[in-house]
C-alpha positions as CSV (number, residue, x, y, z in Angstrom):
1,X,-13.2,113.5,74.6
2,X,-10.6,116.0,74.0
3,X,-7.1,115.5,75.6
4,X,-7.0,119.1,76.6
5,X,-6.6,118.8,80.6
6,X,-4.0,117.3,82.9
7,X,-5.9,115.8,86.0
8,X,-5.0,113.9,88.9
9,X,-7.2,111.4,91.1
10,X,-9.1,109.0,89.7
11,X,-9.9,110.7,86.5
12,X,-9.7,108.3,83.8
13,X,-8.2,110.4,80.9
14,X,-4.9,110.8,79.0
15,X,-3.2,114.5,79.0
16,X,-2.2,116.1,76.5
17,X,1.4,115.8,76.5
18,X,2.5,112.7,78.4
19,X,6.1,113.8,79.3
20,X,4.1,116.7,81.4
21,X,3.3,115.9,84.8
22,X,-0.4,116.1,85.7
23,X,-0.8,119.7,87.3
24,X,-2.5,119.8,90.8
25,X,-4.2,123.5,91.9
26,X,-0.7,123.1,94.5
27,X,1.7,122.0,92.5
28,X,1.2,124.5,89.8
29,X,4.4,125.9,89.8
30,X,6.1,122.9,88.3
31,X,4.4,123.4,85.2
32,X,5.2,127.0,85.0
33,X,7.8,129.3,84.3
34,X,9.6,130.3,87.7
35,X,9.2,134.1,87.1
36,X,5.4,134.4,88.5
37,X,3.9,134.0,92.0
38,X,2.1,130.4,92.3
39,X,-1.8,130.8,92.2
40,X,-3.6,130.1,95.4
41,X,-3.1,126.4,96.8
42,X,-6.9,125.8,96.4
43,X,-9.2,127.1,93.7
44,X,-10.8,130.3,95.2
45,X,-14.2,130.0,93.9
46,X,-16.5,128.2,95.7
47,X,-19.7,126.6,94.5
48,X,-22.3,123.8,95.4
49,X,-21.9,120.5,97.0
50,X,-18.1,121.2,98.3
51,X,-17.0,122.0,95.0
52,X,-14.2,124.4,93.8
53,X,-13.1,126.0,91.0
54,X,-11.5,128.9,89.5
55,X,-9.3,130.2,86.5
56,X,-5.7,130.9,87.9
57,X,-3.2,129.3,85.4
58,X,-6.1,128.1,83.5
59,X,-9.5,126.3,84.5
60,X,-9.3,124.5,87.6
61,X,-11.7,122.4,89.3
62,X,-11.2,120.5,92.7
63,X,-14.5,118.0,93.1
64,X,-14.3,116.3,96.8
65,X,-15.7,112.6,96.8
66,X,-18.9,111.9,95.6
67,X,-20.2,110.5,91.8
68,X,-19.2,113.4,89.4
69,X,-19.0,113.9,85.6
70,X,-17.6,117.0,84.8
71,X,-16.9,118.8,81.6
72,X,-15.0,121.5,80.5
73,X,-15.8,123.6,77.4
74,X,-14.7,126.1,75.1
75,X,-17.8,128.7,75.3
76,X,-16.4,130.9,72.1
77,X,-16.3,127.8,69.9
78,X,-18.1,125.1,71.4
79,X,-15.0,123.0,71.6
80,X,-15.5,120.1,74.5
81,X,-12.0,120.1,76.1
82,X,-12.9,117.3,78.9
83,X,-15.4,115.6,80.2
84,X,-15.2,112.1,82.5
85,X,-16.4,110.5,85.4
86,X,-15.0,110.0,88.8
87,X,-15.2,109.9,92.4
88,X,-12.5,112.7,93.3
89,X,-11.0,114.8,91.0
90,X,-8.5,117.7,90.5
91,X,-8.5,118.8,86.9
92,X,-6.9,121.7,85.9
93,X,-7.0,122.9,82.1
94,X,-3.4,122.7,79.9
95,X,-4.3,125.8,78.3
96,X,-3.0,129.1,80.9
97,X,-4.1,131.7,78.1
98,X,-7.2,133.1,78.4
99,X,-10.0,131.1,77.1
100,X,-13.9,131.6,77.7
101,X,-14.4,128.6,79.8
102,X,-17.6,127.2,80.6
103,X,-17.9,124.4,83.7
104,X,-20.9,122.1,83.6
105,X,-20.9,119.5,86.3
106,X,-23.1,117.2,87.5
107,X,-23.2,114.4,90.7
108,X,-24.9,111.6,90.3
109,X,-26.4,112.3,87.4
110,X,-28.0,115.6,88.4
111,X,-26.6,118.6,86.9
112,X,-25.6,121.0,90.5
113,X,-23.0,123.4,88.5
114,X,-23.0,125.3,85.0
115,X,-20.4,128.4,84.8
116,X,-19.5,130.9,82.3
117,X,-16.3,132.7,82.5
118,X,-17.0,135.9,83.7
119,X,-14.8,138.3,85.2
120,X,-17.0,141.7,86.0
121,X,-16.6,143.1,88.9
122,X,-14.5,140.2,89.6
123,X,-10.7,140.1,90.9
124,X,-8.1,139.4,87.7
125,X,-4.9,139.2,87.9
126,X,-2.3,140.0,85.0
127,X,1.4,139.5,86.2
128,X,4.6,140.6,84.2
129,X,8.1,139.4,84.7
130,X,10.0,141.8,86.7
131,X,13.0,143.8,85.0
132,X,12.0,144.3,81.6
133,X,11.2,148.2,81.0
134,X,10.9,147.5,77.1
135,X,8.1,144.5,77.9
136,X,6.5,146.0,80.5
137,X,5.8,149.0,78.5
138,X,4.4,147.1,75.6
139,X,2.6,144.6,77.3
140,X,0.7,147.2,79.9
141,X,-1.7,148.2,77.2
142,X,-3.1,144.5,76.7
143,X,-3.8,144.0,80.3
144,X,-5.9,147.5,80.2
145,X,-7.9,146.6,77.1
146,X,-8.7,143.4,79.0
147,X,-9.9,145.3,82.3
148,X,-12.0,147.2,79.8
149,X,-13.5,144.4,77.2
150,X,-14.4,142.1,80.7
151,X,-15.1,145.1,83.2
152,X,-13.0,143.3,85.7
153,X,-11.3,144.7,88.8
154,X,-7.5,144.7,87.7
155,X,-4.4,143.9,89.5
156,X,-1.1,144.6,87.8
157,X,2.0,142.9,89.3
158,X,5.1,143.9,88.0
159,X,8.7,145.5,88.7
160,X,8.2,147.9,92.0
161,X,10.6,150.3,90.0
162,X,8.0,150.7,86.9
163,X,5.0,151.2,89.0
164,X,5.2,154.7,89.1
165,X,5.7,155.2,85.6
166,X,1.8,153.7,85.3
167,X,0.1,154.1,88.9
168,X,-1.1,157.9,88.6
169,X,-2.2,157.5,84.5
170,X,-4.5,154.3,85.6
171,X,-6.2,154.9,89.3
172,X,-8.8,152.4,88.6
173,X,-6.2,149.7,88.6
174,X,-4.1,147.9,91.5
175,X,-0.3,147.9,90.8
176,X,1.7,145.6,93.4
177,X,4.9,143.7,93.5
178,X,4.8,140.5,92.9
179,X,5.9,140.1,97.0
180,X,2.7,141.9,96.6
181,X,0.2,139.0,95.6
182,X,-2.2,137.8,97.4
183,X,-3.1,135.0,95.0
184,X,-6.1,133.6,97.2
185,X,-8.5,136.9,96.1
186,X,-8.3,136.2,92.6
187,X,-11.3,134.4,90.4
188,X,-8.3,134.6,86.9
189,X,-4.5,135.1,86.6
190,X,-2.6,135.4,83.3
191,X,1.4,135.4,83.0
192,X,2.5,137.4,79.8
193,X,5.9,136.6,78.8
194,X,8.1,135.3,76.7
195,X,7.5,131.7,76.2
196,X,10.4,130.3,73.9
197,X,10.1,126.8,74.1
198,X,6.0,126.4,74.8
199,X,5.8,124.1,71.6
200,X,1.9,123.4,72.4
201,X,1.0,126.5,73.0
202,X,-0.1,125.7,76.8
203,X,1.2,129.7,77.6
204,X,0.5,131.7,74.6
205,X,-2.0,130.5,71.8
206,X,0.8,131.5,68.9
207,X,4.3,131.8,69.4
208,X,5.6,135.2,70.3
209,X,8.3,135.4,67.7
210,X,5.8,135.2,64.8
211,X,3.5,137.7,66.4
212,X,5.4,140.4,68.3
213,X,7.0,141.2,71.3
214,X,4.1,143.5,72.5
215,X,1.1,141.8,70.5
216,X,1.5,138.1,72.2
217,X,0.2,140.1,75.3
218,X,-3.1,140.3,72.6
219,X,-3.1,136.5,72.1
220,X,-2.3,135.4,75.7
221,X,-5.2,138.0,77.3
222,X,-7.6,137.1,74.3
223,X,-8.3,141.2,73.2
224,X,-7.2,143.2,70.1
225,X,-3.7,142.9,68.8
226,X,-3.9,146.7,67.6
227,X,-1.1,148.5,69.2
228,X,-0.8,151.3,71.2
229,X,1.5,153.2,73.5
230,X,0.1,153.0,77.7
231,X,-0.4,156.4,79.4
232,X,3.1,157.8,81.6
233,X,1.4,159.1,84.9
234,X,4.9,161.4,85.8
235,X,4.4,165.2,86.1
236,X,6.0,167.1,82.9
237,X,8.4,169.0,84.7
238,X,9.8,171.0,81.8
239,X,13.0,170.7,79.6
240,X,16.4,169.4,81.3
241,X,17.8,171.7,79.1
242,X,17.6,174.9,76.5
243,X,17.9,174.8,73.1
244,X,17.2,171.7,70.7
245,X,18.7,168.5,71.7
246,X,18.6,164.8,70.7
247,X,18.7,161.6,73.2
248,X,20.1,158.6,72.1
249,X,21.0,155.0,73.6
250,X,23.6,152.8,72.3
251,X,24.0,150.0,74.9
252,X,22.4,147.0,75.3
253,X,22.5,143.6,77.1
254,X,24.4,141.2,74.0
255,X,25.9,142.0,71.2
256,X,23.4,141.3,68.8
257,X,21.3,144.2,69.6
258,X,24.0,147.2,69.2
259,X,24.6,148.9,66.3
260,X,27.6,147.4,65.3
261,X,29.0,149.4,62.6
262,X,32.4,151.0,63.4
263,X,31.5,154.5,62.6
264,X,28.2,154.6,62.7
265,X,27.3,156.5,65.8
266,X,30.5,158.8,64.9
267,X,29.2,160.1,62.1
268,X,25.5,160.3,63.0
269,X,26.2,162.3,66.2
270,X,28.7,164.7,63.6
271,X,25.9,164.8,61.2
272,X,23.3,166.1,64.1
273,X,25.8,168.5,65.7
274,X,26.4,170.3,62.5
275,X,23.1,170.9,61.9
276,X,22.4,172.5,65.2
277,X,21.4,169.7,67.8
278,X,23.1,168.7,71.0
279,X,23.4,164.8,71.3
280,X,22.3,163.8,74.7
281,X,23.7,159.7,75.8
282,X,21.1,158.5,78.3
283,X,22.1,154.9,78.3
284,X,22.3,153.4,82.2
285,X,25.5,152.8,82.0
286,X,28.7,154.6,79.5
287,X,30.5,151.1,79.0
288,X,29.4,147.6,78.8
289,X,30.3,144.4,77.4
290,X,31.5,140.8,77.8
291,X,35.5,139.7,77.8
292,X,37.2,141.2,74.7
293,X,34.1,143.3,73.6
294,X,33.6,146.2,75.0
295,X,31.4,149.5,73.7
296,X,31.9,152.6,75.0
297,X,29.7,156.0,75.3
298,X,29.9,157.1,71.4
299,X,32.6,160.0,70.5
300,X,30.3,163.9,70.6
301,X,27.7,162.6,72.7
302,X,27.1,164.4,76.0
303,X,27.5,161.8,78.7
304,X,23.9,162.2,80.9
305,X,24.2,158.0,81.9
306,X,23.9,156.2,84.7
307,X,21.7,154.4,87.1
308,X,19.4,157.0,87.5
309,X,15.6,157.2,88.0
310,X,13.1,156.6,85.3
311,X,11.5,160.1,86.1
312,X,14.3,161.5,84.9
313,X,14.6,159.8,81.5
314,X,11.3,160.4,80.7
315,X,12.0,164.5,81.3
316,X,14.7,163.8,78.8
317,X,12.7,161.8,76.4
318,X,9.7,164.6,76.5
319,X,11.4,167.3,75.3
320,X,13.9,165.6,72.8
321,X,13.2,166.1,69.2
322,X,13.7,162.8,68.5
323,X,15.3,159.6,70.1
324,X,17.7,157.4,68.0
325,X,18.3,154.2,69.6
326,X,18.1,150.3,69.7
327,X,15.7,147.5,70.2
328,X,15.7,148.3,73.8
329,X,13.7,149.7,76.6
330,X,14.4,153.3,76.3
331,X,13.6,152.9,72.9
332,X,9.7,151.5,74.1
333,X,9.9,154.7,76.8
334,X,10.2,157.0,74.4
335,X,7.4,155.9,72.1
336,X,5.6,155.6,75.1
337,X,6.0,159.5,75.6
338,X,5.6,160.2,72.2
339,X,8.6,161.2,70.8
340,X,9.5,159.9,67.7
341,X,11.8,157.1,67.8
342,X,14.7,156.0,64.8
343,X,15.6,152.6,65.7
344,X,17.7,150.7,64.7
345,X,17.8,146.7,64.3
346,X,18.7,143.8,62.2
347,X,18.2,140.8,64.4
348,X,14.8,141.7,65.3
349,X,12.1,142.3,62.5
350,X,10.4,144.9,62.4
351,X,6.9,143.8,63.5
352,X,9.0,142.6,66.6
353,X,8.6,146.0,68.0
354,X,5.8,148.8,67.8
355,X,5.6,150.9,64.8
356,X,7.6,153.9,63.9
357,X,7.9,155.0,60.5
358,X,12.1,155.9,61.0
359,X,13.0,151.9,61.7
360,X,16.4,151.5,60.1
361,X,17.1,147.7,58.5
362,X,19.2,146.6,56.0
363,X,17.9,143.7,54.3
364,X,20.4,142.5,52.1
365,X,22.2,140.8,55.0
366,X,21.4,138.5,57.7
367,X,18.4,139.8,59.5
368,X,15.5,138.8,62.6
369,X,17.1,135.6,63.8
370,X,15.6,137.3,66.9
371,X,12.2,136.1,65.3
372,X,13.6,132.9,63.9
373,X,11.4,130.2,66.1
374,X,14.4,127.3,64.6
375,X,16.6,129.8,67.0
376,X,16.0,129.7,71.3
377,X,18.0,132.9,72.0
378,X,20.6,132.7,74.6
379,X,21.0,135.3,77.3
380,X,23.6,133.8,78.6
381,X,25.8,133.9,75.6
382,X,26.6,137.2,75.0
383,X,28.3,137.1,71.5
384,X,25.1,135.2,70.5
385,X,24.7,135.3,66.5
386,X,22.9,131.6,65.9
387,X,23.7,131.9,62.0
388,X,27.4,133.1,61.8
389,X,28.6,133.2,65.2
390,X,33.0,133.0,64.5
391,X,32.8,133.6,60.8
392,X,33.3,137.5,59.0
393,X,29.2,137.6,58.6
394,X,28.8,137.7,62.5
395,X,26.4,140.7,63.4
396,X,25.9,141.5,59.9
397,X,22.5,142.4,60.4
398,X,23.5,145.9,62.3
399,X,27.6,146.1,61.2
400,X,25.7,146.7,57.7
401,X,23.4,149.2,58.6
402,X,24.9,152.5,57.6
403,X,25.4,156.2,58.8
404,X,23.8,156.8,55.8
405,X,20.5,155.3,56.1
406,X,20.2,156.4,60.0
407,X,20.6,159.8,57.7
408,X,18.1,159.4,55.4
409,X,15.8,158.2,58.3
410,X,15.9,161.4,60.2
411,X,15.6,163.5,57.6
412,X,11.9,161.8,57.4
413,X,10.8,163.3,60.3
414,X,8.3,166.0,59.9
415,X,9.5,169.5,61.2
416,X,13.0,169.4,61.4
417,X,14.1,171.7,58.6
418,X,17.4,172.3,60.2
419,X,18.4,168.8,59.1
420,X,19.6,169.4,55.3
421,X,20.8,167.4,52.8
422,X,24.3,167.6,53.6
């Protein structure tokens, strides 16, 4: 018998991880992540001889009293996960990633249930943790291949303030707050998110950092980790502005993620203006920081920031001939609209984020501590640099980044013969 399942009742079995508390259908939410709605008190599905079962935060089973054996199974592999005897049960899987369960139960002796996961034309939820443009945009694609591959009718909950980037491009699927749930209607709910400190994989089947950012949606929904930029469903309401411009966004919330070369923004932005193109800021807001650090709207940059809606940044992002930014959400947004995006990172690796030929990393410092699993970031810490935090090699990984590479970056994209050589 695998020790795959946390139970409660009478079920004679050891879980997986004794430190974890056993994990009843209503008490889910202690062995979760606070960021989600709970799943519905009961399991929603019902089947023969009072019994219950369903796969919101993984397989769950509620047998009332009788003379049960019940075993769960991995129907991809073949894997028995549990199987026991009892009276009464609750069981409820450790795994909350998808896997292609199969239930097989029988009372007293007689077999009176066999399921196969299948969500057609059932209710699935896929829930996302509310303010994070960057995530949501990467992670939206995963949840639609998955509506897709099982033929499922899909309910997105999210941010109420991204829902309109998404609702018009996908009318076949529901997007709701997550005020919004209705958790009892649902036969399957997955949480996508970043799980730092899942060490046995109960949330995620590989740990994000090693994958990336947008391809642990992949693992955790069980479809293909090929990338791929979700559809913006916003009318294309022209250019903000005439004549050839470029957007860029320098904040970001710690330290780590800036650019954090002195001059590197100066002479990028005097670079671009020479050669013709008007440099556009669209960051939320013109200063931020933390105590004695404090980063200001770059020098030459035309100052369009501020808390403004996301319609509006995508009009910008459209029409731009290119975005030069961070690993960030406007950064996702405008790969997401197509424009072609120079980023640039050095705490994050590069398979962190989605591909774009124009990423700008210098490798012969300290680099992706981001993706470092040894390293739990802290968002609380906004000077966080695990490796040299208080010593001259802190933020190395950006401070060494130079004008000169952004440069030779954009002078890679295709099409823009205005940008010369000098």
């Amino acid at each position: 018998m695998s020790e795959d399942v946390a139970t409660s009742a009478e079920m004679p079995v050891s879980v997986c991880d004794s430190s974890r508390p056993a994990a009843l259908p209503a008490e889910a939410a202690t062995a979760r992540p606070p960021a989600y709605p709970s799943p519905a008190m009961q399991p929603t599905q019902v089947g023969p001889c009072g019994i219950r079962f369903d796969f919101n935060f993984g397989a769950r089973i509620a047998l009332p009293p009788g003379q049960w054996r019940v075993r769960l199974s991995d129907g991809e592999t073949g894997n028995i996960l549990f199987e026991a005897d009892s009276k009464e049960a609750l069981v409820n899987s450790t795994k909350r990633h998808f896997v292609r369960f199969r239930v097989e139960i029988w009372k007293d002796r007689e077999p009176v249930l066999e399921h196969d996961y299948d969500a057609a034309e059932r209710d699935v939820l896929v829930q996302l943790p509310v303010g994070t443009l960057g995530d949501t945009i990467g992670w939206l694609p995963y949840a639609v291949r998955f509506q897709h591959l099982h033929g499922c009718r899909l309910t997105i909950a999210m941010a109420g303030a991204l829902i309109p980037l998404f609702r018009d491009a996908y009318p076949g699927i529901a997007f709701v707050t997550h005020a919004e749930v209705r958790a009892e209607r649902f036969y399957a709910t997955y949480s996508i998110g970043l799980f730092f400190d899942d060490v046995d994989h109960v949330w995620q089947p590989a740990d994000f950092r090693l994958v990336g950012l947008h391809r642990t949606a992949a693992g955790i929904l069980g479809v293909d980790p090929q990338e791929e930029p979700p559809q913006i469903g916003l009318p294309d309401e022209g250019p903000p502005i005439d004549g050839p411009y470029v957007c860029i966004a320098t904040q970001s919330t710690t330290q780590c993620k800036y650019w954090n070369n002195p001059g590197g923004w100066r002479d990028v932005i005097a670079f671009l203006k020479a050669h013709g193109y008007r440099v556009i800021c669209i960051d939320r807001q013109p200063v931020h920081g933390h105590g004695l650090i404090w980063n200001h709207i770059p020098h030459g940059a035309e100052d369009q920031t501020g808390d403004r809606p996301l319609a509006e940044r995508v009009r910008w992002l459209r029409h731009a001939a290119f975005f030069i930014g961070l690993s960030s959400g406007l950064s996702w947004l405008a790969w997401a609209v197509g424009t072609k995006v120079v980023m640039i990172s050095g705490f994050t690796h590069p398979h962190n984020e989605f591909t774009t030929p124009y990423r700008v990393i210098n490798y012969h410092g300290c680099n992706s501590c981001w993706n470092d699993p040894r390293h739990r970031f802290d968002h609380s810490d906004f000077l966080w640099c695990p490796r040299h935090a208080g010593t001259s090699r802190q933020f190395e990984c950006t401070r060494l980044i130079t004008a000169t590479q952004v440069k030779n970056a954009i002078r890679r994209i295709p099409g823009l013969g205005r940008i010369c050589d000098a």
